[in-house]
N, C-alpha and C positions, 0 to 999 in steps of 0.2 A: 504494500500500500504506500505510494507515494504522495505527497501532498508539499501543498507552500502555501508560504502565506502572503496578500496580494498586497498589502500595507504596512504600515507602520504602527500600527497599535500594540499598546502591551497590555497586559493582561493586569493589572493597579487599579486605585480606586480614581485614576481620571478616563478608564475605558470608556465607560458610556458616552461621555461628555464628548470625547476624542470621535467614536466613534459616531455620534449625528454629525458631527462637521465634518468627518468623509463622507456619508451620506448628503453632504451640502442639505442638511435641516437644521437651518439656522434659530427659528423657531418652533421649537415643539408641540408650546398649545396649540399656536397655528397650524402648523401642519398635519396635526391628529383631528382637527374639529374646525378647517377653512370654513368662511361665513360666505353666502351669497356674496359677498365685495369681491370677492376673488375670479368671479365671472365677468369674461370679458368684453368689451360693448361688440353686437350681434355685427354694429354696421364697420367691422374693421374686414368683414369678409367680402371679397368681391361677387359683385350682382344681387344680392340679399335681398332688395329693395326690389331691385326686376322681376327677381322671381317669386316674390311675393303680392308684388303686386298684377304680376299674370296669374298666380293660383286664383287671388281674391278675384280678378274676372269673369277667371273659369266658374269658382264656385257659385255668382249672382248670375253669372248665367246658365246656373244648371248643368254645366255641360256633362260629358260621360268623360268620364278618368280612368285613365290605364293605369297601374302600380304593377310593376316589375320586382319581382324578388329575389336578393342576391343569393346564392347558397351556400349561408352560413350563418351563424348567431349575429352576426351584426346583420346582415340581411335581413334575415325573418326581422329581428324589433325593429329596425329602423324604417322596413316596409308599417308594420304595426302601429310605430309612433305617428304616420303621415295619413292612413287610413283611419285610426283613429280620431286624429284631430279633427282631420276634413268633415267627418260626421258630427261632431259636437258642434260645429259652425252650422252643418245642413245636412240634415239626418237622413233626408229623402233622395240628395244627389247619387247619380249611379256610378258607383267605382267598380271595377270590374281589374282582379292582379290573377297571376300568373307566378305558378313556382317554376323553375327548371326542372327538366327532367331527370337529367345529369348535373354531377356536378360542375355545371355550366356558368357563366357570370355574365351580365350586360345583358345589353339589348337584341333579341332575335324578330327582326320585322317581318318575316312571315306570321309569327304567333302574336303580332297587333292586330286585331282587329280594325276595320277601315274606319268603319264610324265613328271612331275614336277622336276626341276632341285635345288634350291633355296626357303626356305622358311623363310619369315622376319616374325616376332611374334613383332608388336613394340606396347608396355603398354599391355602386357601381357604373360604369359607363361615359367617364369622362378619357375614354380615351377612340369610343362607337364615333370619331369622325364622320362615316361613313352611313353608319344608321340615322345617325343627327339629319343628315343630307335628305335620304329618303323621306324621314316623317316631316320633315318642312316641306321638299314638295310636295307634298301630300295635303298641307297645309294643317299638321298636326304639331304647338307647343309641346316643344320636349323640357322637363326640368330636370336635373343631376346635383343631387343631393350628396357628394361624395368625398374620399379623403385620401385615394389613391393617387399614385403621382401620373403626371402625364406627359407625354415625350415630348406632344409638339403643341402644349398650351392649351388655350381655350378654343372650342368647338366653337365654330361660327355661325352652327344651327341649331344650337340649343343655349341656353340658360344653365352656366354651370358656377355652383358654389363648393367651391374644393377649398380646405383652408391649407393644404398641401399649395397650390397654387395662388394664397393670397397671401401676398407679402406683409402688409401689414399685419395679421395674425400672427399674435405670438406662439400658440399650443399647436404644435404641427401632432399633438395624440389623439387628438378628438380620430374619433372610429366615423365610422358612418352614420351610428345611430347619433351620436354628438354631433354632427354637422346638423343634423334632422332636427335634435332637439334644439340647434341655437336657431335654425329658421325659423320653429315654433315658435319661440320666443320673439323673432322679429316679428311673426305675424298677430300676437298678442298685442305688442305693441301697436301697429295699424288697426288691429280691430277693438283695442279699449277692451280687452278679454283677459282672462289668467287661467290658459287651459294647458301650458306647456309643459309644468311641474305636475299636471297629472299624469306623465307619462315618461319622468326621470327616472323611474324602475327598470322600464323598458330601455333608458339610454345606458343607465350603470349596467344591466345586461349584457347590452351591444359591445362596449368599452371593455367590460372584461375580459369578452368571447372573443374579441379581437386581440388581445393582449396589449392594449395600448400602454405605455408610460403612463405609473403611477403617482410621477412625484410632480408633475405639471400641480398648482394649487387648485388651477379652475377642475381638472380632471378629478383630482382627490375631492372635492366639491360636491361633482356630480355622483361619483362612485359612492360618497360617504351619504349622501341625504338618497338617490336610490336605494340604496341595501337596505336604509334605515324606512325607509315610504315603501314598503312593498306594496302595492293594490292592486296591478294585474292580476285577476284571477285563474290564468292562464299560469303564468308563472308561480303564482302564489300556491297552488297548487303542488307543481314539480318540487317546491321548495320542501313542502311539507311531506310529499312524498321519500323525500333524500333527509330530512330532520335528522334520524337516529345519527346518521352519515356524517353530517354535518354539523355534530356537536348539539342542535337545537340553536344554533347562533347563525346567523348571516353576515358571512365575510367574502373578500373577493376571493378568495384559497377557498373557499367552501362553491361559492358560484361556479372559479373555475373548475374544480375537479369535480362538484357531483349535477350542476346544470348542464354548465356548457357542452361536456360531453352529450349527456342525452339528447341535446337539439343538434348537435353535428352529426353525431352516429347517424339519426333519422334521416335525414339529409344527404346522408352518405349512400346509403342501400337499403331505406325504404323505399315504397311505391309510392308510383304519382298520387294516388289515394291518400295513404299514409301523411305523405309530404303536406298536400292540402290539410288535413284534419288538424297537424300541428299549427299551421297560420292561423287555422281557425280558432285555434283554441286561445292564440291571442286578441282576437278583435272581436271574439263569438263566443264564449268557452261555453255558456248555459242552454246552449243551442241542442237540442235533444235530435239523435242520428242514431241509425239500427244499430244494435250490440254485435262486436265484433270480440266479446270476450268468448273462449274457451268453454265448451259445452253449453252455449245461449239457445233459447227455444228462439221456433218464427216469432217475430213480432215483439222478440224484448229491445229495448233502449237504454240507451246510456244518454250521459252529456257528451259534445264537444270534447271537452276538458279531458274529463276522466277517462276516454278513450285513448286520448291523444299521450297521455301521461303513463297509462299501462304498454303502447306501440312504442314508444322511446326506449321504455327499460328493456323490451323484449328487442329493438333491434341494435342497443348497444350491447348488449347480450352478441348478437347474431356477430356485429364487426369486429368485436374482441376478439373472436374465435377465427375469424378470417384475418385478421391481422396479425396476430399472432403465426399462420401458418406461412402469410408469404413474407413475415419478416424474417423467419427462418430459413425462408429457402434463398432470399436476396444475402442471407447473412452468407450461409453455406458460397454463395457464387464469389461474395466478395473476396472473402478467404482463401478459396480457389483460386481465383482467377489472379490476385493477390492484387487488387484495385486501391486498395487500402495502402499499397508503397507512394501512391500519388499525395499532392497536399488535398484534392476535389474527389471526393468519390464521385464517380456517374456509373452505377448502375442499371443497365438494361434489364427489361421484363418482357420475358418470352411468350412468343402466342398461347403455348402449353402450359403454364403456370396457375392459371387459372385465375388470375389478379384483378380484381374488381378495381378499376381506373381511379373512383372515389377515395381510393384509401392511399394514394401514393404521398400526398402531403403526411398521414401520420407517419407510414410506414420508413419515408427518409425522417423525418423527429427522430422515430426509434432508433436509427442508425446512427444520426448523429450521436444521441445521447451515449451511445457506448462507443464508437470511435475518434468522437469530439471534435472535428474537424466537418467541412460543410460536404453535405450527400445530395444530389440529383439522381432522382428513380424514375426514369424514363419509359416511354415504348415507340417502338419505329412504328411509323404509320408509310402508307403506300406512295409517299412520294419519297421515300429514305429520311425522312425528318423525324430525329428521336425526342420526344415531348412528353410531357410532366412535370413534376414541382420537384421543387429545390429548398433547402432549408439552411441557412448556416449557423452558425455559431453567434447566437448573442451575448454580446459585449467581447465577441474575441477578438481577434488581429484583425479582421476583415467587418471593418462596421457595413457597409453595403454592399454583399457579393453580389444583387443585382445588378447594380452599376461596373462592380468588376466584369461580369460578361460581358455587360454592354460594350466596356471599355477594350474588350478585346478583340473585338470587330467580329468575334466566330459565331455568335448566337444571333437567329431570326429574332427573338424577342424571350424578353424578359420582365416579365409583366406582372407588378403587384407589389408587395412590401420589402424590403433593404435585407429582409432574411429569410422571407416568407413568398414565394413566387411561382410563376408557372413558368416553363423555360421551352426556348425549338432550338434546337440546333442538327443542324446537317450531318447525317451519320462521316461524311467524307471530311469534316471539320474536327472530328470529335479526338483525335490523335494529335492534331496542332494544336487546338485546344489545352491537351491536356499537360503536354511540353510547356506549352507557353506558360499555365500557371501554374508547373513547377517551379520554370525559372524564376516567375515575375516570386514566387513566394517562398524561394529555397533558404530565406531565412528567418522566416516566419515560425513561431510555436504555439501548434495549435496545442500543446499542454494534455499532446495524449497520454492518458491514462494516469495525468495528475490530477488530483485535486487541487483546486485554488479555494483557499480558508480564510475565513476573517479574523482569526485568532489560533495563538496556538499557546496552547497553557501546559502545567501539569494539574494532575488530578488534586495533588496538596496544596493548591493557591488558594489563599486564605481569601480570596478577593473573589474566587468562579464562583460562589453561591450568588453575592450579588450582582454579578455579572448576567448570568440564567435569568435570575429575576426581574432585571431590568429589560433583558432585549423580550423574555416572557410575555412583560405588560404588551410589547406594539404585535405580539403576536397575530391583532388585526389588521394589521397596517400592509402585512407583505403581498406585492402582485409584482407584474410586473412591469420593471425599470426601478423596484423597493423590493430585491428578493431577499428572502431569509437568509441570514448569515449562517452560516457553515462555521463548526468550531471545531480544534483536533484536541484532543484531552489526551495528554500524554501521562502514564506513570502511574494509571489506578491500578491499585496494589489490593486485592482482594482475596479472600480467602472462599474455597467449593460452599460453608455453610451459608456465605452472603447469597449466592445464587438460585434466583423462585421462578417458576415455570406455572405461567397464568394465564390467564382464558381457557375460551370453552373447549379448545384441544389442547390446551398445557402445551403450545409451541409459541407462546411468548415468552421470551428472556426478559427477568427484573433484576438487578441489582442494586445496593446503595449505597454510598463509598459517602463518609464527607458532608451527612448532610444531603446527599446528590442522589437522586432516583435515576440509572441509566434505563434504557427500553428498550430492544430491539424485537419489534414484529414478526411473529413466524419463522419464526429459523429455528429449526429442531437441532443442526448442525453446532449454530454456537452453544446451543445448549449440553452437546454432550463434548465438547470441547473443553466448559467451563466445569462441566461437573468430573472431567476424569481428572484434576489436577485437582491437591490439596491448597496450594497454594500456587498464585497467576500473578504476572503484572501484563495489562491490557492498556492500549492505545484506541482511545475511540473517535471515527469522528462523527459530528452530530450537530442533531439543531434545539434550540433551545424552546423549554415549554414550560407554561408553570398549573402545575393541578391543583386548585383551590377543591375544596371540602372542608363542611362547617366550621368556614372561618380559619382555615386550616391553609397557607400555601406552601407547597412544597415544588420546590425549582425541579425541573426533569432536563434530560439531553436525550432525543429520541435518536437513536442511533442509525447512520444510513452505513459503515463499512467499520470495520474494526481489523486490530489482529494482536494476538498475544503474543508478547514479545519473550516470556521468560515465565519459566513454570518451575524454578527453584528459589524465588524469592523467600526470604526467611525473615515473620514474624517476629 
């Protein structure tokens, strides 16, 4: 187990203090509890006003509204947030949206219908030049509500608000659903109304699902008064479904690991059905549809909601199980093939592999996460163009490998977030390519198979308890661009009677050295490690947790790797 540490902090009683000012958190009450002030005026974004005051046209004139949906949690809310508002102004106007089939993005102008007066594109579509083109002559208002970057500017037939492309905007993190919700806001303004913040849940949503930067103020803002205003009932629902999961508290660490998933899974490799019922359950949940539960007679019902929330957990069920197989079998090729000697992995997926196209964004994550260097998991299509998502490495050597492609002249396109993207490149390119950014990167460390720690102690510093305790309290604070610190505790000196095996299969590891409750989740392995020595000295590393009980706190380190250095320490 190797590891380092990324700073200069020590382990004393000026850590914490030290540590917010490399977190540049200058002030803390601020930063844990930003007030409304922190939100930034709506009109620093470009065209705001244009396109607000083309929706309000739209809407006194009745017209029929198209809403596009992007496919993905900031998609579904940020469509949610703009359908919904639009009805609280005119309940009767017809909107009429459209999920993807695939996991598709943007605008497809065959699936607009012609009559269509109005078209919202929100988190996605500022870069449909070309669709823009068609629905203006058609004499169709297009708006784009979006945050993605775009190569060649603003679209000249539509109405686009990107705060990526508005220079005066400070918070280049607003997601899609954030762009959505500060137009609402403009449009509050124009119409003398206050309906925007009823549907901040759905933006803190959006922002999380997208992984946007946490420490923007206006962001933390939104995130912190959403989580805390839940009233989608759509949502509020999933939430309570995931409760046990998620402590019973609502954090962005609980949104992203037991929401977001379920609304991506769906999205991934449910049906166009399925797909529907979920939007529905944001803008409709009480809406009563045939039961599609397991052993239902003819003619039973459910809600909206309750359908839509039992189809999430059974189809992230279904993707776990498929994603688990072909990141297996991409693992197995990379090792083979020995692709991993490069600084880029680009993995190919074979016609025979069976690889559902939807899961290739997780499936290069998972790759990264254990070779820690950036992964593109491709498929050749019939013109030799190998295509798929690409993921790199956040906060490592390479802050935008999208741009890196770009900048290498070898890629068709590269399209989406600075580490999160869809990628083409010409299979006849893909060997220049991958020269070129060994060179360009042959001295670069992508820090394989180190850890990078924010502290490194030993187990007997008289200072670690309040250390745990302190970073414990923001235990709600962490997402990200605010990731949890990583600690290495060196030198816990324990004896086999300290060690208890707990839960309902007796494969969780408890220890407690110091004051200090170590963790480690399901591992049968460390357990019969620590119990065949009488005496152990252990190196752990971990993250910090504090377990209150009546009135009781007790600092934890939940452990993510460990390893015992020495098993004749003497008492």
């Amino acid at each position: 187990m190797i590891y380092k540490q990324k700073n200069n902090l020590n382990a004393d009683e000026n850590f914490f203090n030290n540590f917010l000012k490399e977190r540049h958190i200058n002030d803390l009450r601020l930063f844990l509890c930003p007030s409304e002030k922190e939100l930034y005026d709506f009109m620093l974004l470009d065209n705001i006003i244009t396109a607000a005051n083309c929706l309000i046209k739209h809407i006194k004139n009745n017209s029929r509204i198209f809403i596009q949906i992007d496919s993905d949690t900031d998609g579904y809310t940020s469509a949610a947030i703009i359908y919904l508002y639009i009805k609280k102004i005119n309940p009767q106007i017809d909107i009429c949206w459209r999920v993807h089939e695939g996991k598709q993005h943007g605008l497809i102008v065959d699936t607009i219908p012609d009559d269509i007066d109005l078209v919202i594109a929100p988190d996605s579509s500022s870069n449909d030049y070309e669709q823009h083109k068609i629905l203006k002559e058609k004499g169709i208002d297009v708006i784009v509500l979006d945050h993605h970057e775009s190569d060649e500017g603003y679209s000249q037939n539509a109405i686009v608000v990107n705060n990526q492309l508005s220079q005066q905007y400070p918070n280049k993190s607003l997601c899609g659903a954030g762009v959505t919700y500060k137009f609402c806001c403009c449009l509050d303004n124009l119409l003398n109304v206050n309906y925007a913040n009823e549907f901040i849940d759905l933006t803190a949503t959006g922002m999380i699902g997208d992984m946007m930067e946490l420490c923007d103020l206006e962001t933390r803002y939104i995130v912190n008064t959403g989580i805390n205003n839940i009233s989608n009932f759509g949502l509020m629902s999933m939430i309570e479904k995931q409760s046990y999961s998620m402590g019973g508290k609502v954090t962005p660490i609980g949104i992203a690991f037991y929401i977001v998933p379920l609304i991506n899974a769906l999205i991934r490799v449910g049906t166009q059905e399925e797909k529907e019922i979920l939007f529905r359950a944001f803008i409709e949940p009480n809406e009563v549809v045939p039961s599609t539960k397991r052993g239902h007679k003819p003619g039973d019902v459910e809600t909206v909601c309750g359908q839509a929330v039992r189809i999430c957990t059974n189809a992230k069920n279904r993707q776990d199980r498929m994603k688990l197989k072909v990141y297996e079998n991409l693992d197995f090729k990379i090792q083979k093939l020995e692709l991993d000697q490069h600084k880029i992995i680009i993995v190919e997926v074979e016609d025979d592999d069976e690889f559902d196209n939807t899961l290739t964004g997780l499936v290069a994550m998972q790759l990264v996460t254990k070779y820690k260097k950036p992964v593109c998991v491709v498929r050749e299509n019939y013109d030799g163009y190998l295509r798929g998502s690409a993921r790199g490495v956040n906060h490592g050597p390479v802050p935008d490998l999208r741009q890196f492609f770009m900048d290498s002249g070898y890629f068709e396109y590269a399209i989406g977030h600075a580490n999160a993207h869809g990628v083409s490149i010409h299979k006849n390119n893909l060997d220049r390519f991958l020269t070129y950014a060994d060179e360009q990167l042959r001295d670069v460390d992508f820090n394989e198979n180190v850890y990078e720690v924010d502290l490194i102690t030993s187990g007997d510093n008289e200072c670690l308890k309040d250390i745990i305790i302190a970073l414990g309290e923001l235990s709600e604070i962490w997402g990200q661009g605010m990731e949890e610190p990583l600690i290495a505790i060196e030198k816990i000196h324990l004896c086999r009677n300290d060690v208890q095996a707990i839960g309902a299969n007796k494969d969780t590891v408890k220890f407690t050295v110091n004051g200090i409750t170590y963790i480690k989740f399901k591992d049968e392995h460390l357990l019969e490690k620590l119990t065949e020595n009488l005496t152990m000295t252990v190196t752990v590393l971990g993250r910090a947790n504090l377990n209150e009980y009546m009135g009781n706190r007790t600092p934890q380190i939940f452990i993510e790797n460990y390893e015992i250095c020495d098993t004749t320490y003497d008492f």
